[in-house]
N, C-alpha and C positions, 0 to 999 in steps of 0.2 A: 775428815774433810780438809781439802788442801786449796789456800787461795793465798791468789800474791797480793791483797789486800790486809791492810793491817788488821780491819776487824771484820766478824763474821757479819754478811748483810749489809755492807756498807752500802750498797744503793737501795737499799728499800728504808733505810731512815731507823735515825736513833732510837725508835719506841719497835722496830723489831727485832732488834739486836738479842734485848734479854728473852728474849719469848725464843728464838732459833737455838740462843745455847743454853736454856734450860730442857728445851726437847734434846739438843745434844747429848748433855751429859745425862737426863733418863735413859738415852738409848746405849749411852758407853760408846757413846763419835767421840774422835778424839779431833780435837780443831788445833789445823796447822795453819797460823796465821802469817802472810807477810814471805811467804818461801815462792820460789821460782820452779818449775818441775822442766827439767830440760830432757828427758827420754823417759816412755813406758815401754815397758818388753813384755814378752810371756810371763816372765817370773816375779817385775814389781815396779815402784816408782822410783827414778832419781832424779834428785834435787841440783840448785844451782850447788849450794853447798861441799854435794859429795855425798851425802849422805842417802840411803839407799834403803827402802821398805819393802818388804818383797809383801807380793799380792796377787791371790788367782782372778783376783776380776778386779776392775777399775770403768769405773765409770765417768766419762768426761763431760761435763756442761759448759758452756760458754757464755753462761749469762741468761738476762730475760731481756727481750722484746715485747712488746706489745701485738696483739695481732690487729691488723689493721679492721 
């Protein structure tokens, strides 16, 4: 999981932070915190960095809204 927030959850509050990264690491998510993704291709993600993940699927979210 990749966010350009420094910690996992930061907008749902301090008390669910531990709760999301201990389902993380049960599941073996590996949390990239605080990184920029500047292009997805066919074959992975690249970072502000430079640095490059290759990946057959990529899933993008933008957040949560509330529905009205």
């Amino acid at each position: 999981m990749i966010d350009h927030n420094p910690q996992v959850g930061s907008d749902m509050g301090d008390s669910a932070r531990p709760v999301i990264e201990e389902a993380a690491r049960s599941l073996n998510v590996e949390l990239r915190m605080g990184v920029s993704v500047t292009s997805i291709d066919p074959s992975g993600v690249t970072f502000a960095s430079g640095e490059f993940i290759p990946a057959a699927t990529v899933v993008w979210t933008a957040g949560m809204r509330a529905n009205s």
